[in-house]
C-alpha positions, -999 to 999 in steps of 0.1 A, spaced: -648 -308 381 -630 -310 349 -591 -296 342 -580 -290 309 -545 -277 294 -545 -249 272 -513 -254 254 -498 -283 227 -534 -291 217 -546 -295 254 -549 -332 270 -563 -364 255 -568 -338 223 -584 -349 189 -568 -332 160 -594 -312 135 -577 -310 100 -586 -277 76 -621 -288 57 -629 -314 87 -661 -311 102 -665 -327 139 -701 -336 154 -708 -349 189 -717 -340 221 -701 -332 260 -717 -354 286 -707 -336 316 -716 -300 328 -682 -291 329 -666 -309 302 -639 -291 279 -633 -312 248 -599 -307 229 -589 -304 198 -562 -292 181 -553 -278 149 -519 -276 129 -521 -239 117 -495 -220 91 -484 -180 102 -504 -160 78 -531 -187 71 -570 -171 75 -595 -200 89 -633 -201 94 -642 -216 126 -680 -225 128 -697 -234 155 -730 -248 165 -741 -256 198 -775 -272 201 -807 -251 215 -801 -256 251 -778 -226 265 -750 -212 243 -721 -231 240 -682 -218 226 -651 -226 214 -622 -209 232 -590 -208 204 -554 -209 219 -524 -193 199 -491 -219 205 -474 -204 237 -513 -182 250 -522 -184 285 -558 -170 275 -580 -173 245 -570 -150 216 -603 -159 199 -641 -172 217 -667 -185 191 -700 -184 207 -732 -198 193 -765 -215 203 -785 -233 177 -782 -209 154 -745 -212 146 -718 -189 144 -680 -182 124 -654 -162 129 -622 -155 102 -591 -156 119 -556 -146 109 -534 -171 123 -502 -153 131 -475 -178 144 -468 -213 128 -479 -242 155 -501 -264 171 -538 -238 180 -561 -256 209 -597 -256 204 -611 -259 238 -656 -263 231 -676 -265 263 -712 -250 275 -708 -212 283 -714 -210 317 -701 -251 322 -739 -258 331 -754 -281 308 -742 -307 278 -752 -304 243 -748 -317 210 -726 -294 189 -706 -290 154 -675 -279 146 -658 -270 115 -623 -253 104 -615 -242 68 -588 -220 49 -604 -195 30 -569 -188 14 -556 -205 -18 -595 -219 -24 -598 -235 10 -590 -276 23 -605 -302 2 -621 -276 -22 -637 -284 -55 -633 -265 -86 -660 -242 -103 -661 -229 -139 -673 -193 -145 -712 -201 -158 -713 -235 -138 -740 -248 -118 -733 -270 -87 -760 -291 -74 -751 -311 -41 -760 -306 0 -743 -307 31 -745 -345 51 
């Protein structure tokens, strides 16, 4: 049995900054981790999501001040992301947990702007060549 609030960030919350990724796992069937993200009216995010290759898993976003989810990312171990236009100023809750509340997995989760060249961006020259990887 597991309750979990839906507004302010939720309870016991972690906050995920713009260009933070987060990677770790539930433990229960029914656990809802929260986390919660400072967001600016007019601001577009991509949220990805991976849940690992048992079940699907999803991240239910709160607006400040929703009862329900304005925005579910599912995904499976494959991944998924979803744009979103954030359209109030405030704190958004980020609820992940297994899709049916089943079964734990491992999963990732990542927020970044994709307005005014993202959170934590690097700059590229027209003709350059970037070399790196993701850790």
């Amino acid at each position: 049995l597991s309750i979990q609030s839906v507004t302010g960030g939720g309870c016991n919350s972690k906050p995920i900054a713009c260009g933070q990724t987060v990677a770790t796992n539930t433990s229960y069937n029914t656990e809802m981790d929260a986390y919660d993200y400072a967001g600016t009216a007019g601001q577009v995010v991509s949220i990805a999501f991976e849940w690992g290759c048992y079940n699907g898993g999803q991240v239910d976003v709160y607006y400040p001040g929703a009862s329900m989810p304005s925005v579910i990312v599912s995904a499976g171990c494959s991944g998924n992301a979803t744009n979103v236009t954030l359209p109030s100023s405030g704190t958004y809750t980020l609820l992940v947990h297994e899709t049916g509340y089943n079964g734990v997995n491992s999963y990732s989760l990542s927020i970044q702007s994709v307005t005014g060249g993202g959170c934590n961006s690097k700059p590229i020259a027209c003709g350059q060549t970037v070399n790196t990887n993701t850790i």
